[in-house]
C-alpha positions as CSV (number, residue, x, y, z in Angstrom):
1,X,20.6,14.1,45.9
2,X,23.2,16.1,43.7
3,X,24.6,15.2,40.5
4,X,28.6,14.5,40.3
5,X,30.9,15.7,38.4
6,X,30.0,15.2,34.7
7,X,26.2,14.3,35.5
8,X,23.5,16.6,35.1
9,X,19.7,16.3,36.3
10,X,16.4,16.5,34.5
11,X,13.1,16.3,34.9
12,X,11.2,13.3,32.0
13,X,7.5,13.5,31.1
14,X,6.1,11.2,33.3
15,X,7.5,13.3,36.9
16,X,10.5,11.5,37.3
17,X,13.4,13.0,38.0
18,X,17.0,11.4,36.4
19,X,20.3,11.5,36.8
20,X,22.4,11.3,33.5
21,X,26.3,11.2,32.6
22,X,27.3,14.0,29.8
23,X,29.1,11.2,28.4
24,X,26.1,8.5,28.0
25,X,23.3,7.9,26.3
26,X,20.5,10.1,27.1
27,X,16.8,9.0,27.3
28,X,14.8,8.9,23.7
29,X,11.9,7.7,21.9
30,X,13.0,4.0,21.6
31,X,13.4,3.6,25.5
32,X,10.0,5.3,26.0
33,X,8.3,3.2,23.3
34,X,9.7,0.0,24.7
35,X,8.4,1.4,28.3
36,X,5.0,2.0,26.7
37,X,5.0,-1.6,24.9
38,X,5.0,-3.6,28.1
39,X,1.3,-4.7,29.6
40,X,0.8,-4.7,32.9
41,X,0.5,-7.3,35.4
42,X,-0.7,-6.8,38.5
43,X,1.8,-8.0,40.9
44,X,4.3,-8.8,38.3
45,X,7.9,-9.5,39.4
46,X,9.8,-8.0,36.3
47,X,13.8,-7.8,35.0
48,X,15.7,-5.6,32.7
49,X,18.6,-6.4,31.0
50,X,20.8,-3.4,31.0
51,X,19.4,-0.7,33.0
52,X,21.5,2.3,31.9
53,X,20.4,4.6,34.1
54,X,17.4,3.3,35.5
55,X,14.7,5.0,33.7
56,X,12.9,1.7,32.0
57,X,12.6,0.1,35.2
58,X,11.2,3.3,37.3
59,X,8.6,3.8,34.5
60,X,7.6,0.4,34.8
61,X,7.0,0.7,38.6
62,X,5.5,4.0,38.6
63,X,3.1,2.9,35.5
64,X,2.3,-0.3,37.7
65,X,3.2,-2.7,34.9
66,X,5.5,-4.6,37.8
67,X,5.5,-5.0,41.6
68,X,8.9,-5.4,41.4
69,X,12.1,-4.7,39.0
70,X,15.6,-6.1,39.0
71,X,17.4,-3.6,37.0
72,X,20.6,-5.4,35.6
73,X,23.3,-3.8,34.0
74,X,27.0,-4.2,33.4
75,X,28.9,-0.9,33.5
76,X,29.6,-0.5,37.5
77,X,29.5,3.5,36.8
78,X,26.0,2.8,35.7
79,X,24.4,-0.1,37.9
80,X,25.5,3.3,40.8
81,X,23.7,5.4,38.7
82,X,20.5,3.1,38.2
83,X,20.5,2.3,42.4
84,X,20.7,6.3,42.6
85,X,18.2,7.2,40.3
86,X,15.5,4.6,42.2
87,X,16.9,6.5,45.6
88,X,16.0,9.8,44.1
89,X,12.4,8.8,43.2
90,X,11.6,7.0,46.2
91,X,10.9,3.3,44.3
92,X,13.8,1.8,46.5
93,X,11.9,-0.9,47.9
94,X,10.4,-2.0,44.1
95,X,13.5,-1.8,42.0
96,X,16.7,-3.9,43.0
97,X,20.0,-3.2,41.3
98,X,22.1,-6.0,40.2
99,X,25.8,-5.1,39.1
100,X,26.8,-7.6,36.6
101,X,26.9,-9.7,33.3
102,X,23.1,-10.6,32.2
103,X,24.5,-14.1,31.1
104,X,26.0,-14.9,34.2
105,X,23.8,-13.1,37.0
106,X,21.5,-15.3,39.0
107,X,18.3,-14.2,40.3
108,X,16.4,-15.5,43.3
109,X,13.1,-15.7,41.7
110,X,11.7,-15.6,38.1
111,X,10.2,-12.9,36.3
112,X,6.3,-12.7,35.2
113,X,8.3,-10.3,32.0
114,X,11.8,-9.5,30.8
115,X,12.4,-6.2,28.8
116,X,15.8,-5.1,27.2
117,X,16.9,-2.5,25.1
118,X,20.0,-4.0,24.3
119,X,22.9,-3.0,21.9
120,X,22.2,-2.2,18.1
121,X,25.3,-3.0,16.8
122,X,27.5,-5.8,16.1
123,X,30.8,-5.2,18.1
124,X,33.2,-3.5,16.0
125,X,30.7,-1.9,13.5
126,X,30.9,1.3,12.6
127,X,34.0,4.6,13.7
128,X,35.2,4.6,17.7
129,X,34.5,7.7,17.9
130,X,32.4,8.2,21.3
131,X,33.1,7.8,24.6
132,X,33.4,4.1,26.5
133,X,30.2,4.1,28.4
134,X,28.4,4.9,24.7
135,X,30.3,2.4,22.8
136,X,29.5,-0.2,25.1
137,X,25.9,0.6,25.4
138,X,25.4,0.7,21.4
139,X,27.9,-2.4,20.8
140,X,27.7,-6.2,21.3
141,X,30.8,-6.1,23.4
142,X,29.3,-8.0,26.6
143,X,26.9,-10.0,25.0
144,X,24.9,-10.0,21.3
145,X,21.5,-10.5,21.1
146,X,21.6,-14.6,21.2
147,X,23.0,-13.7,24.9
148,X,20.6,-11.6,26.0
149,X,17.6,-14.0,24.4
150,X,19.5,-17.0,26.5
151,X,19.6,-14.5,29.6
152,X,15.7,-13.7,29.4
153,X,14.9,-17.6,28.4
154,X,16.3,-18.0,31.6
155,X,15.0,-15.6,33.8
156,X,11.3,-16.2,33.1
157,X,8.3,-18.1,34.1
158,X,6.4,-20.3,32.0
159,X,4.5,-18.4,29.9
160,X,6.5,-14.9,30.6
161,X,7.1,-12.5,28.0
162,X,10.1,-11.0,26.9
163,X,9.8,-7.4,25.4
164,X,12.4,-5.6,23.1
165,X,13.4,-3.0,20.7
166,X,15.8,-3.5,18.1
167,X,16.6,-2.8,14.7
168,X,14.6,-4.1,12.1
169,X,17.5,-5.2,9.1
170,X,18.3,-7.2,12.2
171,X,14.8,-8.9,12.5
172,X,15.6,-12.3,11.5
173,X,19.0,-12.6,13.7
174,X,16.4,-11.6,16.3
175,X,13.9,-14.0,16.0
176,X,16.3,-16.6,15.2
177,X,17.9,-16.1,18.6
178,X,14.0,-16.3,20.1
179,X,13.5,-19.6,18.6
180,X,16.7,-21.1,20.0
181,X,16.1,-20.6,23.1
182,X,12.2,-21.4,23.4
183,X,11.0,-17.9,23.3
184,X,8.2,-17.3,20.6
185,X,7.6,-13.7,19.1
186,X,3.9,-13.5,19.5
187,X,3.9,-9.7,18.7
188,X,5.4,-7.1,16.6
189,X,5.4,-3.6,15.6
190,X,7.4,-1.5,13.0
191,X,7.9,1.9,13.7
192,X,8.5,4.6,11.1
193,X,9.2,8.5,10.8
194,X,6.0,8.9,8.4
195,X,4.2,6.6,5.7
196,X,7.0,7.4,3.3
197,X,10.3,6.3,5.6
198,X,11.6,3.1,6.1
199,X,11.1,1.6,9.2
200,X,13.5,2.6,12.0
201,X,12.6,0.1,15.4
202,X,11.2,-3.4,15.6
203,X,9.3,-3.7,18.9
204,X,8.3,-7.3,20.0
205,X,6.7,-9.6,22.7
206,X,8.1,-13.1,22.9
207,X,6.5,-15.8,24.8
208,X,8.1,-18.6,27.0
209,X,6.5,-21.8,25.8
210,X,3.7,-20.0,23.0
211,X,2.6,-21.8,20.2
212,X,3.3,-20.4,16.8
213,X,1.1,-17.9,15.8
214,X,2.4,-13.7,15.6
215,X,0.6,-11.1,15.5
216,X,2.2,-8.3,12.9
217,X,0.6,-4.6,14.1
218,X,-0.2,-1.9,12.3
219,X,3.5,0.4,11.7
220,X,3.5,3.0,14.3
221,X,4.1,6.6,12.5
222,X,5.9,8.9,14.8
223,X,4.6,11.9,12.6
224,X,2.2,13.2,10.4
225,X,1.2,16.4,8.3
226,X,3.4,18.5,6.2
227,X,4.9,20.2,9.5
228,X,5.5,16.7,11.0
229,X,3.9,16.6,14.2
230,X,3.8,14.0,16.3
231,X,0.7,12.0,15.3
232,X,-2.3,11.0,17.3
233,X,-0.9,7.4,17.7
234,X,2.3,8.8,19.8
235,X,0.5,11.4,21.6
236,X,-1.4,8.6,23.2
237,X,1.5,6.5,23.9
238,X,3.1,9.6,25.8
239,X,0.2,10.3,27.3
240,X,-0.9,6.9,28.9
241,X,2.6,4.9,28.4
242,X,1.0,3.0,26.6
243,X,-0.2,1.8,23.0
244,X,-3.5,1.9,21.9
245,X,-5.9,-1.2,21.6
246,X,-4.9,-1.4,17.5
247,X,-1.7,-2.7,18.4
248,X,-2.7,-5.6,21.2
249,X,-3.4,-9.1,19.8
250,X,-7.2,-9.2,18.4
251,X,-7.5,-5.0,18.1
252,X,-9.0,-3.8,15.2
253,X,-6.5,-2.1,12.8
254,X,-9.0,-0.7,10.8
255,X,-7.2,-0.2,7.7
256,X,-8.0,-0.8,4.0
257,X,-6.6,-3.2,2.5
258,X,-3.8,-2.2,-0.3
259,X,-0.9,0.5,1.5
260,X,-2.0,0.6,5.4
261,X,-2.1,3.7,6.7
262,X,-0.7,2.1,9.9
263,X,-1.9,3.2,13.5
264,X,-3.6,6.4,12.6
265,X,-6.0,4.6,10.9
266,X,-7.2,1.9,13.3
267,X,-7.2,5.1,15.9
268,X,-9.5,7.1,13.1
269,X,-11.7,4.2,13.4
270,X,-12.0,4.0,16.8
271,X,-12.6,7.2,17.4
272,X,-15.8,7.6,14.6
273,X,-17.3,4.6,16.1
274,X,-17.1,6.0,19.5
275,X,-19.0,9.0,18.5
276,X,-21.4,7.2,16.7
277,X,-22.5,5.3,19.6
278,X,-22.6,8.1,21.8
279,X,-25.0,9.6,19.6
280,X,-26.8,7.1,19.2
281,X,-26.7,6.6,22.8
282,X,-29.3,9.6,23.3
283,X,-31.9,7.6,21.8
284,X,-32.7,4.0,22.1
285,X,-34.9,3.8,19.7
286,X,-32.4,4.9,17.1
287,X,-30.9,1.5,14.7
């Protein structure tokens, strides 16, 4: 399968290959983190709220967090280029393309998850200065968050999660939205550049019908060291697609108490207590 006209193809980490307009956005680290921040369920039927083109959804088939995807999205340019992306990888009878507006579609099932990475920005907000397919994929022009809270609220099961990234000045619009529509966060992580930047993304897990009670990470550092490489935390995440125990409800953080040193930490830890007890695992006898 050949790009069009204004498309071009690449390959991602994880041996997919993807078609992508010149004009829209292109894959990053939010989209991948998001992938990664999903927990599989075997047999899962799963739904994504503005597919793009397609990339979310194949990862989450190929990663076996879902049996099955419907990849929503609203731009008709796009929903084509999500139903030919799934062609091109061969994940055409796990990933269904729906064409249309996540707060009017109807689904004939519910989902065991929802996951969006839906637009940061209020509509109007900031300079027009990209193309259509970008400003609409950035902006709150068909639908704001509330909408695509109602729209998850609505696909799921009992008990199903919702996943998302988002910005996090926007964190109590966001959970505010959650609330309203019976979806309780359950999870969160910040993510930051380094221990010295601001936060950047809020990832979080929602519940259909939880009780109250959230569990608040440890921040994910994208990079460490003086030359800013990506730290042991993210290597992981690319590596398995997905996080490390420290940031599942109940893992061990192992950080000190005053600053956190965030994920690195709790992975430190981890690792020196694995290598204790394999050396300690040479001789019984040893306390």
């Amino acid at each position: 399968m050949e790009p069009k006209n204004g498309e071009c193809l690449e390959s991602v980490n994880e041996g997919l290959r993807l078609i992508s307009r010149k004009d829209g956005l292109k894959f990053g680290t939010d989209a991948y983190l998001l992938a990664a921040y999903i927990r599989a369920r075997r047999g899962a039927t799963a739904v994504e709220l503005g597919s793009g083109t397609g990339i979310l959804s194949l990862l989450c088939v190929q990663k076996e967090k879902a049996a099955h995807v419907y990849a929503i999205e609203v731009q008709p340019d796009f929903a084509d280029l999500t139903a030919r992306n799934v062609k091109l990888n061969g994940f055409d009878a796990r990933v269904s393309t729906v064409c249309g507006d996540v707060r009017r579609v109807v689904l004939p099932e519910s989902a065991d998850f929802v996951f969006s990475n839906p637009p940061y920005w209020r509509a109007g907000a900031g300079k027009r200065n990209e193309s259509d397919a970008k400003y609409l994929a950035r902006h709150e022009i068909c639908g704001g968050i509330g909408d695509f809270c109602a729209a998850a609220a609505r696909f799921l099961r009992y008990g199903g999660s919702f996943y998302t990234v988002f910005l996090p000045e926007r964190m109590g619009e966001l959970f505010a939205a959650l609330e309203k529509v019976g979806l309780r966060p359950k999870r969160m992580t910040l993510v930051a550049p380094d221990p010295d930047s601001r936060p950047v993304l809020l990832l979080t897990e929602a519940v259909r019908g939880a009780l109250h009670g959230l569990t608040v990470t440890p921040t994910l550092f994208l990079y460490s060291g003086m030359e800013r490489q990506e730290s042991p935390a993210l290597r992981a995440i690319y590596r398995d697609c997905a996080f490390p125990p420290v940031f599942l409800p109940g893992g061990k953080s192992g950080a000190k108490t005053g600053k956190s040193r965030g994920a690195d930490a709790g992975i430190e830890a981890e690792q020196t207590k694995e290598k204790r007890e394999r050396t300690n695992g040479t001789d019984e006898t040893n306390p």
